[in-house]
N, C-alpha and C positions, 0 to 999 in steps of 0.2 A: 675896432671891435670892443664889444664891452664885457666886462665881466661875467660871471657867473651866467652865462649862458651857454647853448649848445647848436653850434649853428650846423645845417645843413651842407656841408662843403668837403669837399675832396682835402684831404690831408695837407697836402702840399701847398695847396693855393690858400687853405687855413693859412696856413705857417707864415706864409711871405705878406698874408695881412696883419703880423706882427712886428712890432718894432726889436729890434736886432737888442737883443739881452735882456728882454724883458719878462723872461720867463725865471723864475726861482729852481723850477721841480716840474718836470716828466714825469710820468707812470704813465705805461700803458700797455697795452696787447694786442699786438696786431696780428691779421690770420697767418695760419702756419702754415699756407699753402698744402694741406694737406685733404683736399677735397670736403669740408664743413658744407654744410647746407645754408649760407647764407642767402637772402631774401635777394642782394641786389648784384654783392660782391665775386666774381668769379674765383673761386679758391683754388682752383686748377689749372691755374698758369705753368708755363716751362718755368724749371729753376731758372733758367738766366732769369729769364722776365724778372722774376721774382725777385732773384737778389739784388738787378736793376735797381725797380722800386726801393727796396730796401735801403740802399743807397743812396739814394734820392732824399727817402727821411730823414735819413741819417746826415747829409747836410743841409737839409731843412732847418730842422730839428738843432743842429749845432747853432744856426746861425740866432736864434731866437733865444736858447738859453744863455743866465749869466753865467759871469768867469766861475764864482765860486758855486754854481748849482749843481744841479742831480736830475740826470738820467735813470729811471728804474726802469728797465724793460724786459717783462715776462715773456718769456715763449718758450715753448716744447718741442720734440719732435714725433717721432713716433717710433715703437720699436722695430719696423723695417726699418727707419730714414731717423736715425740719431744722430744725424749732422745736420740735420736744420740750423736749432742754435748757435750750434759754432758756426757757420756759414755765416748765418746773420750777422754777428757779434764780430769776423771778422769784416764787412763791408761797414759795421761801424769804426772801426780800428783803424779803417783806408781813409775814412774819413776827419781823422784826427781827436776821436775819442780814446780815454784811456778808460781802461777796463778795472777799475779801481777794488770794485769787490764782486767776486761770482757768488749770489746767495742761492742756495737751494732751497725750493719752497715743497718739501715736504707735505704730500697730502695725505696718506698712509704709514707707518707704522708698526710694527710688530716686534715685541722684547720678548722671548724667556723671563720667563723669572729668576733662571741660573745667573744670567748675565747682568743680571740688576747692581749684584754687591749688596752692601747690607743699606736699604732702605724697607722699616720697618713697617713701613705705611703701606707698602705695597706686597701685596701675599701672593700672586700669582700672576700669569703668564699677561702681556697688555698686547692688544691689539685695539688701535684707534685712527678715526679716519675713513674716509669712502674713496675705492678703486673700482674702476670698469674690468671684470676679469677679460684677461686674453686668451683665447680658444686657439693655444699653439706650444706643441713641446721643444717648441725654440725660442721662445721668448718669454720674459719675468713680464709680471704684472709690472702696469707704467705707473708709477709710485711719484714721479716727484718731476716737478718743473725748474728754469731756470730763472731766478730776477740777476737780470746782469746791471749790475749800477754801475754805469757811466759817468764820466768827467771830465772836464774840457784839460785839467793839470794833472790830476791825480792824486791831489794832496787835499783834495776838500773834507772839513772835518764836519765829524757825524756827532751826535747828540744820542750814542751807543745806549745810554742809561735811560734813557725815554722809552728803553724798550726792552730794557734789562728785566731779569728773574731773577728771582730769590737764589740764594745759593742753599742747594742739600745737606752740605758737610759745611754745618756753619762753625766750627772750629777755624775756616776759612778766613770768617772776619774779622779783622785786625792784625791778621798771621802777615797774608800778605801785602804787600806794600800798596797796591791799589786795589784794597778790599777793607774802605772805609765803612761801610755801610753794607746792610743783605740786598745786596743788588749788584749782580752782575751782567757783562754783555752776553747777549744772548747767542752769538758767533753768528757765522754764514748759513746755519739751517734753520730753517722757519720753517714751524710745522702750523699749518692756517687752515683750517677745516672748511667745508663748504655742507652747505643744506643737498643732502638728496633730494631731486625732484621727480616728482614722480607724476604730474602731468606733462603738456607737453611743454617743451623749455620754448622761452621766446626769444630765444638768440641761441645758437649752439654751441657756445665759448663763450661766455663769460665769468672772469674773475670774482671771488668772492669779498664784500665790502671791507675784509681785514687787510686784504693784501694792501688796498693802496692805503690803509691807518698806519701802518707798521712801515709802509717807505716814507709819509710824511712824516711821521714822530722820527725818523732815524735821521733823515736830514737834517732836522729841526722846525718843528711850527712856528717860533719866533723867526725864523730865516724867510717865509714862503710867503712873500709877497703876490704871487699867483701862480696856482698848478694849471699843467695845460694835460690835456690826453688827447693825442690826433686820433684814437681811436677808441672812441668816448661809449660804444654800443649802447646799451642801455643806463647806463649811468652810474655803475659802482665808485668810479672815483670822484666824481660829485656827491655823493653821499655824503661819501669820507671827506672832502672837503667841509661840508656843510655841518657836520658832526665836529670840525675840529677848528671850524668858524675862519675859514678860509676861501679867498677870494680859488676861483678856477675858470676854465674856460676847455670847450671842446667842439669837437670837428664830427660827423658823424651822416658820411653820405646815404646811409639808409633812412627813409622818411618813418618808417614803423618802427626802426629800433629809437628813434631819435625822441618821437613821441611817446612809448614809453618810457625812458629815461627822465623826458619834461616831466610823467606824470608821478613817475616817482620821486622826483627833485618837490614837487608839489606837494605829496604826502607827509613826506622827510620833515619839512618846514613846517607844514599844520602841524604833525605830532610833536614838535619842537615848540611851537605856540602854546598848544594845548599843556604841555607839564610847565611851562612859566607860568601861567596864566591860572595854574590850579595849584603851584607851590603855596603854602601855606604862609602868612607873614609871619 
């Protein structure tokens, strides 16, 4: 198979037309089995079925990644059914992945300003981010997702500073031993906003193009000889490959998600054209 394409194929038989360690970097999101309106996909399988398959990716999926790569795998559950993820995460676990970092991906937000401390920049209460409200006095608004980053060891090292922040309390810098510079790790939460859409969506899950920038930059982009996503939808981690001038490859058995993904892979690239080609000498 060749690079930077998006082939029409079932996940699985994508996989095994790869050669065994030839992947750097995973990302991706597969449905949560939680009844989604997808075009082709049955989302309504029995949980066995379900964790089956999942299992099934999962050593797919192992057998094509290197020793020293990365697994990101985003998924949710719902606030009846909040053991999806874990469910999933363990049929990866069975499969001899190690569970190396659980990151939360934060979509939602809200601080007091009591609770701030003294940051001067900030004068009142924050609320940022978009939630779907939930019409139930048993259950919180669903705020936040999981990227569970996977390893075949456990000990593969991240490139934490590619994705680091400033630090607040810059007294910090220099105090501590590894606070050479205003740039810290940014930890396990990742707050990644996404665009409200307010026509109709063309896929009804899909990731927003930061998540997979923020899993490749923490791998390493000098590491990522090619990203794979076996559940490529419309094309957010091709974006983000292409934006960070990296080879990729995905799998994507819907023919209409597949197609728009190509055509936004197409747009990405002209607009990428178009600001070289108008940079100033």
């Amino acid at each position: 198979m060749k690079p930077n394409e998006i082939y029409q194929i079932d996940c699985i038989e994508g996989m095994e037309g790869l050669e065994a360690g030839s992947v750097d970097l995973i990302v991706t999101s597969p449905p949560y089995n939680i009844g989604k309106a997808y075009t082709t996909y049955d989302d309504t399988i029995t949980r066995s079925e379900y964790l089956e398959w999942m299992g099934e990716v999962a050593e797919a999926s192992y057998r094509v990644l290197s020793d020293c790569g990365s697994f990101f795998l985003n998924i949710g559950g719902t606030p009846t059914d909040p053991w999806i993820p874990i469910d999933v995460a363990t049929e990866f676990r069975k499969k001899g992945y190690y569970l190396q970092n659980m990151i939360h991906w934060i979509k939602s937000i809200a601080i007091p300003r009591p609770d701030m401390g003294s940051y001067n920049n900030i004068t009142g209460d924050v609320a940022v981010g978009h939630y779907k409200p939930i019409n139930s006095k048993r259950f919180h608004h669903d705020c936040h997702e999981f990227i569970f980053h996977f390893t075949k060891t456990g000990d593969v090292p991240l490139d934490k500073l590619a994705i680091g922040v400033p630090y607040q309390d810059k007294s910090n810098i220099g105090r501590w031993k590894n606070a050479g510079s205003d740039l810290r790790d940014r930890g396990n939460t990742w707050f990644i906003p996404y665009e409200t859409i307010n026509e109709k969506r063309p896929h009804p899950a899909v990731f927003p193009i930061g998540l997979p920038i923020l899993c490749i930059k923490d791998h390493g982009v000098e590491r990522c000889r090619l990203v794979l996503d076996p559940f490529m939808g419309i094309g957010s981690t091709a974006i983000a490959c292409i934006r960070l001038g990296i080879d990729y490859i995905g799998f994507e058995i819907d023919s209409s998600y597949r197609e728009i993904a190509r055509e936004r892979v197409r747009e990405e690239k002209g607009q990428i054209r178009f600001k070289e080609e108008n940079i100033a000498p």
